[in-house]
C-alpha positions in Angstrom: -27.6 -2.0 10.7 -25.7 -0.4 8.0 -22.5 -2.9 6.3 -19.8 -2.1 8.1 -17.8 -3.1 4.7 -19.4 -0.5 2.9 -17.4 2.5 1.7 -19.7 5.0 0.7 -18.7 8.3 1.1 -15.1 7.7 1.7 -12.5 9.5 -0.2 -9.7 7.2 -0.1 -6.1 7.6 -1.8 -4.0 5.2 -3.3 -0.3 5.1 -3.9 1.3 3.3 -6.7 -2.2 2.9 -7.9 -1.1 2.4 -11.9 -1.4 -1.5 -11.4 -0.8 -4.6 -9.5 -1.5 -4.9 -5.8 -2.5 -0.5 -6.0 -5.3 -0.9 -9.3 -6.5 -4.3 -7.8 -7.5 -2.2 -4.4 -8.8 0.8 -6.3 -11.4 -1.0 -8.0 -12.4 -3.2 -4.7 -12.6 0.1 -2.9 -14.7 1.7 -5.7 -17.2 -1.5 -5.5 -17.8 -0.9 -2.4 -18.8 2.8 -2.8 -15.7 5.0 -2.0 -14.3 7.7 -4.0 -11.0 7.3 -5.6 -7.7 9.1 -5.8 -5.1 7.0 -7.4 -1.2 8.4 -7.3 1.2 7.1 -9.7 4.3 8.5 -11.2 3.8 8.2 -14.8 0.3 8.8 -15.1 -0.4 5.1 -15.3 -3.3 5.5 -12.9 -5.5 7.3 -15.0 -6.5 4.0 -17.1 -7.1 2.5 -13.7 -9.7 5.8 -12.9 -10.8 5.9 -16.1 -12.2 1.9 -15.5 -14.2 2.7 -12.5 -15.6 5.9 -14.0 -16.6 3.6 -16.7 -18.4 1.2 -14.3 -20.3 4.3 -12.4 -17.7 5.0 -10.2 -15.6 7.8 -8.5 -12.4 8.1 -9.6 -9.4 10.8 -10.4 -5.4 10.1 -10.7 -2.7 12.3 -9.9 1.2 12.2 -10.5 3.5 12.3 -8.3 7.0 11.0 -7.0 6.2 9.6 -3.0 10.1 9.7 -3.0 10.1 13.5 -3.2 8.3 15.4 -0.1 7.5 18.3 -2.0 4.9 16.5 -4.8 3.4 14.4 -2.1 2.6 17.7 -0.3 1.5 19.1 -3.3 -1.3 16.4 -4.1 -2.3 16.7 -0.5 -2.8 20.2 -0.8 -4.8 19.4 -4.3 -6.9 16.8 -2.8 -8.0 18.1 0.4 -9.4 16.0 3.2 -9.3 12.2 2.9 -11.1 8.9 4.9 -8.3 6.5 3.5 -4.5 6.3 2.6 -2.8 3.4 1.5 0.5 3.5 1.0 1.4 1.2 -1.9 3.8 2.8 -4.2 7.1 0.6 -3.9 10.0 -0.2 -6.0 11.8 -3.7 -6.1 15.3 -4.0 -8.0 16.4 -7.6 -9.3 20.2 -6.7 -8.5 21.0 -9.1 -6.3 25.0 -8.7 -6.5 25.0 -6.7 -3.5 28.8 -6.1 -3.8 28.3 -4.2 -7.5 29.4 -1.1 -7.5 26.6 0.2 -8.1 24.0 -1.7 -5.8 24.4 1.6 -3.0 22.5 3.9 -5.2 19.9 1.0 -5.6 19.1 0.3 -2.2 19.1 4.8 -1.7 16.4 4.4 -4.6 14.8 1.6 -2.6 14.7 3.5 0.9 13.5 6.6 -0.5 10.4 5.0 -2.4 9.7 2.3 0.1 10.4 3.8 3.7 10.5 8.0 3.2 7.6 7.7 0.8 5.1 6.3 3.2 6.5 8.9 5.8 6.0 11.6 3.3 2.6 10.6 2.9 1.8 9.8 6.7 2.9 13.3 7.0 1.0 15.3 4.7 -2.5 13.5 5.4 -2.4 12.4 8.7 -2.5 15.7 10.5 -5.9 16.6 8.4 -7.4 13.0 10.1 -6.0 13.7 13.4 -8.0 17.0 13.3 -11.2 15.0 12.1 -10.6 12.4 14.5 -10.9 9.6 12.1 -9.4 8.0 9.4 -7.7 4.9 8.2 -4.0 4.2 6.6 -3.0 0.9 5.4 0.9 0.4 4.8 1.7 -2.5 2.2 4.4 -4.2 3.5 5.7 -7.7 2.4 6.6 -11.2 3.6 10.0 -10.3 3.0 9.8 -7.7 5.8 8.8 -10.8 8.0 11.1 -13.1 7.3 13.2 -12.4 3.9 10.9 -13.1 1.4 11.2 -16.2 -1.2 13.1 -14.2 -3.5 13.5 -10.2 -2.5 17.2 -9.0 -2.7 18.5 -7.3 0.8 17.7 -3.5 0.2 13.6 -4.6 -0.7 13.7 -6.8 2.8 15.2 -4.0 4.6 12.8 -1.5 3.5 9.9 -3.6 4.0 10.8 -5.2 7.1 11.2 -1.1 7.9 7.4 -0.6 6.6 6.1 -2.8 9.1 8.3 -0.8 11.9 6.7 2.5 10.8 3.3 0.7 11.2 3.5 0.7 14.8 4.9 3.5 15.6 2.3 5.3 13.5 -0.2 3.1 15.0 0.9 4.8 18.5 0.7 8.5 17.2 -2.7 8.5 15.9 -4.5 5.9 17.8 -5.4 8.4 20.7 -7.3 10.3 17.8 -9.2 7.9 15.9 -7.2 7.1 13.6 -6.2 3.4 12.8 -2.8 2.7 11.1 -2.4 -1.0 9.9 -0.6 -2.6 7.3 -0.6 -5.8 5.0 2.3 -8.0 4.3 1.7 -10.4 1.0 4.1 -13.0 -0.5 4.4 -13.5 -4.0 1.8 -11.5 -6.4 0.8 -12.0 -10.0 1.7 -8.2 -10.5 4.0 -6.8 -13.0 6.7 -6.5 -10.8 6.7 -10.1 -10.4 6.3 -10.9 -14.4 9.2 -13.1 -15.4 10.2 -14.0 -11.9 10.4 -17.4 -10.4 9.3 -19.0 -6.9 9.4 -22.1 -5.7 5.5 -22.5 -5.1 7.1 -25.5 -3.3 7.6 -23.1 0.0 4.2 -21.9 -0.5 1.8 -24.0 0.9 -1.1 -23.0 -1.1 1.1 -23.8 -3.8 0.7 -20.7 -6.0 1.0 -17.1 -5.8 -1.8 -14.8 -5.0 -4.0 -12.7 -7.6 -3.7 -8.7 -6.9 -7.6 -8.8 -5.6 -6.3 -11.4 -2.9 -4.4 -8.4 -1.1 -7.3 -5.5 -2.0 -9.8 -7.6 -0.4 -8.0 -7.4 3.4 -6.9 -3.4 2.7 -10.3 -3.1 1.4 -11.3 -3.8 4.9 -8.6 -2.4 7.1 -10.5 1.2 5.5 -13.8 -0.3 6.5 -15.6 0.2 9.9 -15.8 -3.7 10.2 -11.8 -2.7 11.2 -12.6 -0.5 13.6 -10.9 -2.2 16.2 -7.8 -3.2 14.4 -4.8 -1.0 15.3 -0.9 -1.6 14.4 -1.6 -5.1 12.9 0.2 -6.5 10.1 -2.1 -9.0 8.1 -0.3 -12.2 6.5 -1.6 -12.5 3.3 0.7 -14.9 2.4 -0.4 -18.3 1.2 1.0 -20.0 4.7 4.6 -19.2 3.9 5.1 -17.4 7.4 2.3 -18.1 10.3 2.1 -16.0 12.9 
């Protein structure tokens, strides 16, 4: 029986690939035999590609903005047909005066990286897996789509807790074809995004936060065939913060 964890052959894309949660899934998937295409917007992904090419793996990077339609439709038309999309790429702001004058254009920022940039994407590679009758897209949510995080400010709770939304109804449209739309929600990560942040680890009842390969482990397998029957879920992969 062949490993139904094994990814061999799979061309599978990666959002916000340049580091954290997005590098940490690249490399898992790349153990496990699949090809790579990692998105960032500054380029940042190629050191991630360059790593797995220097281990004996597959692996290419792309720029792009997921906020603007056009360059996500762009890389679709450069990369052609894919087994895997996960939607990683997010943006989360530390202004938590919600009253600034400023904070509206923050949470537009926030909405059009976190929510229209998955849609983006869901649009411009799902049709191609629809046609193929299979594929697999894992959405990275967040606890504070769940239940307001530990520390997230309103506009990164709204567009996650809008991720997980999307999930299911994307779970819906492509189900019927053979292709399986899931998502992941962490809690707190040791990713850049977090540097220089604190959490009371007191509310977590693992008592620390997770390591980036703790959340590319479980998308590792939602793009796996040992998923195959997984459809719409949201995995915790919190440390027991929220149980479901």
């Amino acid at each position: 029986m062949r490993n139904a964890f094994d990814l061999s052959g799979r061309r599978i894309l990666i959002t916000g690939a340049a580091a954290g949660i997005g590098a940490a899934t690249a490399r898992v998937c790349a153990s496990l035999g699949a090809e790579m295409t990692l998105v960032d917007i500054d380029g940042g992904g190629e050191g991630t590609a360059h790593a797995i090419r220097q281990t004996g793996g597959l692996a290419t990077s792309e720029v792009a903005d997921v906020s603007q339609r056009a360059e996500v439709e762009r890389i679709a038309n450069q990369v052609g047909a894919i087994d895997g999309l996960v939607l990683n790429a997010a943006v989360c702001p530390w202004d938590e005066d919600w009253n600034a004058p400023d904070w509206d254009a923050s949470f537009e920022r926030v909405t059009k990286v976190n929510v229209l940039g998955p849609i983006h994407a869901a649009r411009a590679f799902m049709p191609g897996m629809i046609a193929r009758r299979k594929g697999a897209i894992v959405l990275v949510g967040s606890l504070a789509g769940r239940m307001g995080g530990l520390i997230a400010g309103p506009h990164y709770v709204a567009s996650k807790g809008a991720v997980h939304a999307l999930v299911k109804w994307l779970a819906r449209q492509a189900a019927p074809y053979g292709v399986l739309v899931n998502g992941v929600a962490p809690a707190s990560v040791e990713t850049p995004m977090m540097q220089g942040r604190q959490v009371d680890l007191t509310r977590v009842p693992l008592g620390r936060k997770a390591a980036p390969e703790e959340i590319a482990w479980p998308i590792a397998f939602l793009c796996s065939d040992a998923a195959s029957y997984v459809c719409g879920a949201i995995l915790d992969v919190n440390g027991g913060v929220h149980m479901t």
